[in-house]
C-alpha positions as CSV (number, residue, x, y, z in Angstrom):
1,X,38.2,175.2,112.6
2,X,38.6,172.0,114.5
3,X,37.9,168.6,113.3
4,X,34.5,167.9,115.7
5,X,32.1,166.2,114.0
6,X,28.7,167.3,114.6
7,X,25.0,166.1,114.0
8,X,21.6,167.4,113.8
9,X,18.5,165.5,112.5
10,X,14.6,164.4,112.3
11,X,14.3,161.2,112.1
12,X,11.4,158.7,111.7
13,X,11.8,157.7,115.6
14,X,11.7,161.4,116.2
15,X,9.5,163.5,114.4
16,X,6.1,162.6,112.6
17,X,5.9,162.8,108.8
18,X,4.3,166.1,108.8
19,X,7.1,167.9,110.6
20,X,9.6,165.7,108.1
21,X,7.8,166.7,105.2
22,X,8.5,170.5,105.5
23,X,12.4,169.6,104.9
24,X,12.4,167.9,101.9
25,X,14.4,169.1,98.9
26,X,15.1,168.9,95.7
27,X,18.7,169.2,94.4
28,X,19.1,173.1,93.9
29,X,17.9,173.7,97.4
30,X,20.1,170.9,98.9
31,X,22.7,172.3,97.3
32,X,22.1,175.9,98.0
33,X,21.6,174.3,101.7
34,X,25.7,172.7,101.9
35,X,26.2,176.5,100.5
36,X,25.1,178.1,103.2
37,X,26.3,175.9,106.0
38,X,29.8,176.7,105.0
39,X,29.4,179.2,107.0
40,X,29.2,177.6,110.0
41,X,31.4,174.2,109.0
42,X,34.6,173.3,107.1
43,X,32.6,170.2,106.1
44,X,28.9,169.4,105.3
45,X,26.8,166.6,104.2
46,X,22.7,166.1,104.2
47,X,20.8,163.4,104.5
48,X,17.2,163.4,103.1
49,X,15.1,160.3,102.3
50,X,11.4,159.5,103.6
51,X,12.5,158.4,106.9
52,X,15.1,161.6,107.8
53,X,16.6,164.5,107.2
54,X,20.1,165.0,108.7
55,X,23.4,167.3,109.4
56,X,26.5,165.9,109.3
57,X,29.3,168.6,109.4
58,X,32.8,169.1,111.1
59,X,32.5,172.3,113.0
60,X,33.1,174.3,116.1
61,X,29.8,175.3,116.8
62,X,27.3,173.3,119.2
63,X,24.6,171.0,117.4
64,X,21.9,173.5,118.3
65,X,23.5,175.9,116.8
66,X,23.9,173.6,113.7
67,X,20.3,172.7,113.7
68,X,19.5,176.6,113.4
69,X,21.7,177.2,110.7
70,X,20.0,174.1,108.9
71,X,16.4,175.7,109.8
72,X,15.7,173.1,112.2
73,X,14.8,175.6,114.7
74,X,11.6,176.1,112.8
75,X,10.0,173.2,114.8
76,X,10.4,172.3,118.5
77,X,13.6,171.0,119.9
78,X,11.7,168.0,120.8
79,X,11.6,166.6,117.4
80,X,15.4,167.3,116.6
81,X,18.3,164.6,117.6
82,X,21.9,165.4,118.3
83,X,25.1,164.3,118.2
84,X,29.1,164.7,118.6
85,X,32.1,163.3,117.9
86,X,32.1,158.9,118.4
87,X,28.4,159.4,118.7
88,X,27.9,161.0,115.1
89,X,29.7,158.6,113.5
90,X,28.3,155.7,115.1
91,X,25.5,156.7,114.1
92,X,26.0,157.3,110.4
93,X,27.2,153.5,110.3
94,X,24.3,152.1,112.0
95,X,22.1,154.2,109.2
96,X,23.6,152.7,106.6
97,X,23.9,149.2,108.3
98,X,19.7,149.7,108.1
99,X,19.3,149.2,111.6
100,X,18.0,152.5,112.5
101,X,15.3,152.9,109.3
102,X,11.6,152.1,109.7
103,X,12.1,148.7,107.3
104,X,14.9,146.6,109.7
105,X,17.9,146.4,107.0
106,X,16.4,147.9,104.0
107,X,18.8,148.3,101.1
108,X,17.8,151.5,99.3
109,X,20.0,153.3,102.3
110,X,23.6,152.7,101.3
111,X,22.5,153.9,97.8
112,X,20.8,157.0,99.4
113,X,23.8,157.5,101.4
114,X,26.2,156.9,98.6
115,X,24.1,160.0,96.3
116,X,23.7,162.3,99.5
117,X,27.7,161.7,100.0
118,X,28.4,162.3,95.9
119,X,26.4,165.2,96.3
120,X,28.4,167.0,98.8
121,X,31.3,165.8,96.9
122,X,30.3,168.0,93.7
123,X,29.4,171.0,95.4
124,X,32.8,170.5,97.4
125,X,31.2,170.6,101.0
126,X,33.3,167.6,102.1
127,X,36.7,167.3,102.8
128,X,38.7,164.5,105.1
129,X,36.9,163.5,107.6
130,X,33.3,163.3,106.2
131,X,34.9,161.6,103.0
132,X,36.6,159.0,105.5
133,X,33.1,158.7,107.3
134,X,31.0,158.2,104.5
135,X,32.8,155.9,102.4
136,X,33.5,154.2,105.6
137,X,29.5,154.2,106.2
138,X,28.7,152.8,102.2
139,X,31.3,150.2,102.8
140,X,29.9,148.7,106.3
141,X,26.4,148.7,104.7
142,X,27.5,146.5,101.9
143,X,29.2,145.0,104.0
144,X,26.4,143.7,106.5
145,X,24.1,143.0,103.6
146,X,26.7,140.7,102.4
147,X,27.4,139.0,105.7
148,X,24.6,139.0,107.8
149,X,21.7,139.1,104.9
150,X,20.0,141.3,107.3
151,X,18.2,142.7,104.5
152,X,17.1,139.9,102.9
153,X,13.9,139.5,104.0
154,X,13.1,143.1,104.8
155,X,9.8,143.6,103.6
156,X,10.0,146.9,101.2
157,X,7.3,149.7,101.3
158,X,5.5,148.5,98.3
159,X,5.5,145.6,99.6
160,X,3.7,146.9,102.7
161,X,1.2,148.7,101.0
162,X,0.0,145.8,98.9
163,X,-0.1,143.7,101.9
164,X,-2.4,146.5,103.7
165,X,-4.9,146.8,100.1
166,X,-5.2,142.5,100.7
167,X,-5.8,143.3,104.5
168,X,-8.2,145.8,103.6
169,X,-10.2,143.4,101.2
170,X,-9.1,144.6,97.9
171,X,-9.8,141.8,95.6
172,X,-6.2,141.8,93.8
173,X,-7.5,139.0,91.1
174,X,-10.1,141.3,89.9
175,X,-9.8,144.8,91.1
176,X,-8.7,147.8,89.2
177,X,-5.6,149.0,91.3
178,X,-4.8,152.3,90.8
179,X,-0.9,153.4,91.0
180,X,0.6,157.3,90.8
181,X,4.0,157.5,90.0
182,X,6.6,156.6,87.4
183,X,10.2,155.9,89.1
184,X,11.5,153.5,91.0
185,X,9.0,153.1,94.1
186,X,6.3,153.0,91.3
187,X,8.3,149.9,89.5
188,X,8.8,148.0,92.8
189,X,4.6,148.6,93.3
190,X,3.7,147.5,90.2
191,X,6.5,144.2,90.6
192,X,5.0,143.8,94.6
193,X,1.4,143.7,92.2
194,X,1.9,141.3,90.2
195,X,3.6,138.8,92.7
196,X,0.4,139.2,94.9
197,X,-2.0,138.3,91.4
198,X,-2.8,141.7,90.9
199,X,-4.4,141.8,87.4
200,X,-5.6,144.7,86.7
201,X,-3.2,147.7,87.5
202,X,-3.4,151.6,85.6
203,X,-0.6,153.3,85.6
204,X,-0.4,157.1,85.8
205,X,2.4,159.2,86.4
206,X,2.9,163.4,85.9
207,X,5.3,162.6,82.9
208,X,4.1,160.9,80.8
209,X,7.2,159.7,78.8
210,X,8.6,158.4,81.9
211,X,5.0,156.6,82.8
212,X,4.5,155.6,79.3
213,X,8.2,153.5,79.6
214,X,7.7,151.9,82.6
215,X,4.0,150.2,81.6
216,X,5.5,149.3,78.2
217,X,8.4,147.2,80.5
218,X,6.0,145.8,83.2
219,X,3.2,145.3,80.4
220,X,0.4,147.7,81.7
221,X,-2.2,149.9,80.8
222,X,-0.9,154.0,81.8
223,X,-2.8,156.8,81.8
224,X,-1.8,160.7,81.1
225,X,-2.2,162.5,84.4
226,X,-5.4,164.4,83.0
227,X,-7.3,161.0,83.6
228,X,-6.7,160.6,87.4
229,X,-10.5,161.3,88.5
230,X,-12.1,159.2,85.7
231,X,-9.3,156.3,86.7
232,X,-10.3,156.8,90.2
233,X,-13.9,156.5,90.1
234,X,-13.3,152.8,88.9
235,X,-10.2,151.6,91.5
236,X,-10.5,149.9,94.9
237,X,-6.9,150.7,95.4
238,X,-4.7,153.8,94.9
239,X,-0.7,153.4,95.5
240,X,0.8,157.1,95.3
241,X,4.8,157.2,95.1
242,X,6.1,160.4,93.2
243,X,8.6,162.9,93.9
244,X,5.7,165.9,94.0
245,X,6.3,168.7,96.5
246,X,3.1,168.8,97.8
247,X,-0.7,167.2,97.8
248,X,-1.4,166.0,94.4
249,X,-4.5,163.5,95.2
250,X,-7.1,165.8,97.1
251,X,-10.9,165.2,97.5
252,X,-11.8,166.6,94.1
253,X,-10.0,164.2,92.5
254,X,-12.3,161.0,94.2
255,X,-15.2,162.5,94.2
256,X,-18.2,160.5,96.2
257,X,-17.6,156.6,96.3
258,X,-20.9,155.7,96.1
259,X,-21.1,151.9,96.8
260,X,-17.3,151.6,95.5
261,X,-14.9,151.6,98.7
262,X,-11.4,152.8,97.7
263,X,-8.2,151.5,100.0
264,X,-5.9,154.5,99.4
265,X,-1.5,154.5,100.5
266,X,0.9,156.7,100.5
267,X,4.5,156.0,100.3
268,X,5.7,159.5,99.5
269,X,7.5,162.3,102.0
270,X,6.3,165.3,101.3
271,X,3.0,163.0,101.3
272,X,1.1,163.3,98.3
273,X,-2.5,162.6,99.1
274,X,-4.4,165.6,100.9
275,X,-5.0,163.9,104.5
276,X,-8.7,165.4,104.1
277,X,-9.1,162.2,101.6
278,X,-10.0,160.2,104.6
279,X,-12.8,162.0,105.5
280,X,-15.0,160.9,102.1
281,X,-17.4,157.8,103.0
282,X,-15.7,154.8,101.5
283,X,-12.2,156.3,101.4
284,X,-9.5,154.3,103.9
285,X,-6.1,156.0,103.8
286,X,-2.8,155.0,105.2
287,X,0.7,156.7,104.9
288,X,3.8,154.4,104.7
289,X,4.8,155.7,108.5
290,X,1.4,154.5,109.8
291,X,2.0,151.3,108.0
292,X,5.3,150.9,109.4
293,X,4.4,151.8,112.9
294,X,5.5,148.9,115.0
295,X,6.8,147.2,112.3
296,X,10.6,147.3,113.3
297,X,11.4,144.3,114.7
298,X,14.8,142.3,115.9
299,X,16.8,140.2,113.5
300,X,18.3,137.4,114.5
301,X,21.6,138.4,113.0
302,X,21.2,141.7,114.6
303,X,24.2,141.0,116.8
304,X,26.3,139.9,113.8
305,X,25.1,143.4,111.7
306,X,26.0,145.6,115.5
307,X,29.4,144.2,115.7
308,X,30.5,145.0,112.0
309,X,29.3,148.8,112.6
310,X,31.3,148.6,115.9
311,X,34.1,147.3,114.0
312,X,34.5,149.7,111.3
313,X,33.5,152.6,113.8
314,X,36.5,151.7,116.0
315,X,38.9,151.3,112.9
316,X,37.1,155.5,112.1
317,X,37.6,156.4,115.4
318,X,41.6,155.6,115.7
319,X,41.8,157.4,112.1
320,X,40.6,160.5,113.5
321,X,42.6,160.4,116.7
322,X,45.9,159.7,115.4
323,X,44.7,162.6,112.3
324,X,44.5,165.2,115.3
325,X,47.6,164.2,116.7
326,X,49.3,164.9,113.4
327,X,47.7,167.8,112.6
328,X,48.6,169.1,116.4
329,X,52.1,168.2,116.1
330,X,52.3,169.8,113.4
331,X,50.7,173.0,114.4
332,X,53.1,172.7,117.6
333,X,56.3,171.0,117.0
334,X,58.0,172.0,119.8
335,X,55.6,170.4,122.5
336,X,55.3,167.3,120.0
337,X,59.0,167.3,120.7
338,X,58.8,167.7,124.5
């Protein structure tokens, strides 16, 4: 098998949430995933965060091809992005430089990178070049953070959503503000909260050992899961950010708002409040991708962040070429000689 580098994706630029959503994984099934894409590759690595859900392998076969034997195929082609060789990899650093996710720079990336790269690592899907390209990738995303600060100002999702309850007239100095989750989305809510004046935030999270924890550290009231409706029926704002499969807030759980409006986000892929919730009188809900629409904007150190990617793509590049000429010579010595 040769050393092509191949890549197959959705993306947030490419494919609504909805068609995103149906890829999500956990770690048995992302790992029974690289399993099965052995077949088709010498090397395999997957991507999956809110914003995409990429193929990188090293592989003879085209990316459609790819893309099938990832399950792409289930949705149109429209949705699906490709790449090959120079263009895979450049794009790899520019995901982890931030400057192709939905918040310009973010920094949760190069961590997401670095597990989705560790991960491929233990079930032994990588070997040479996608270890060269992802450590390559971690290091030029660290490396822009440091010395462009592109990042620093990037406004985070919870951020965002705290912004839009304000916008949305959610009195943060006296209403009850509702949040659903207990990692670390649901910490950088609750910190985004109390920045904005928030006073008055419920916790409530599936586990409730993990829940329990985090209010004890922010200093907050939580809430075993079984409480959601009764919590609900008092809130003007409802933040949902857990790791759920599949709708966990539906219109059962909120009931009629009477005269009680309730500003409803969420930050989670698969999304975790039933769309239908927007239909109830008094109910406005927004999903992190519809806060984030337009949102991407330029830096001005954009150019700075561009020409460290280009940099350490170059530097990738001439590994691989003068790796193939080895490994060719080798193969063939005598026309090496000639």
């Amino acid at each position: 098998m040769s050393d092509r580098l191949v890549y197959a994706g959705l993306t947030h630029q490419s494919a609504p949430v909805a068609i995103r959503e149906r890829f999500h994984q956990d770690r048995e099934s992302r790992r029974a995933l690289l399993d099965g894409l052995a077949r088709v590759a010498s090397e395999q690595l997957v991507l999956d965060t809110c914003g995409r859900y990429e193929i990188y392998a090293v592989t003879d076969v085209s990316p459609a091809e790819l893309a099938a034997a990832a399950g792409l195929d289930r949705v149109p082609s429209a949705y699906i992005r490709t790449a090959t060789g120079d263009d895979c990899a450049r794009h790899a650093l520019n995901v982890a430089a931030g400057l192709e996710s939905q918040i310009l720079g973010e920094r949760q990336i190069v961590r997401q990178i670095r597990d989705a790269y560790l991960a491929a690592a233990d079930a032994r899907a990588v070997g040479p070049i996608l270890s060269k390209l992802f450590q390559t990738a971690i290091h030029t995303g660290k490396r822009v953070r440091v010395e462009t600060g592109i990042g620093a100002h990037a406004m985070s999702c919870a951020t965002l959503a705290v912004d839009f309850l304000r916008a949305r007239s959610v009195d943060l100095a006296r209403d009850t503000v509702l949040v659903l989750g207990s990692g670390r989305i649901a910490a950088d809510t609750v910190d985004a909260l109390h920045r904005a004046g928030s006073t008055n935030i419920i916790l409530i999270g599936r586990n409730i050992r993990t829940s329990g924890a985090l209010s004890e550290r922010k200093k907050i009231v939580a809430y075993a899961w079984e409480q959601l409706p009764g919590q609900l029926a008092d809130a003007s704002g409802l933040i949902v950010c857990t790791a759920a499969p599949a709708f966990i807030v539906k219109p059962r759980h909120i009931g009629q708002r009477n005269d009680r409006p309730l500003c409803a986000v969420d930050l989670s892929v698969p999304r975790n409040i039933d769309p239908a919730v927007a239909r109830i009188e008094g109910v406005t809900l927004r999903h992190l991708d519809e806060l984030l629409d337009g949102a991407h904007r330029i830096a001005p150190n954009m150019r700075a962040a561009r020409s460290i990617v280009e940099s350490h793509w170059q530097k990738f590049e001439r590994w691989r070429r003068v790796r193939t000429n080895i490994l060719q010579s080798r193969a063939n010595p005598q026309a090496a000689a000639a």
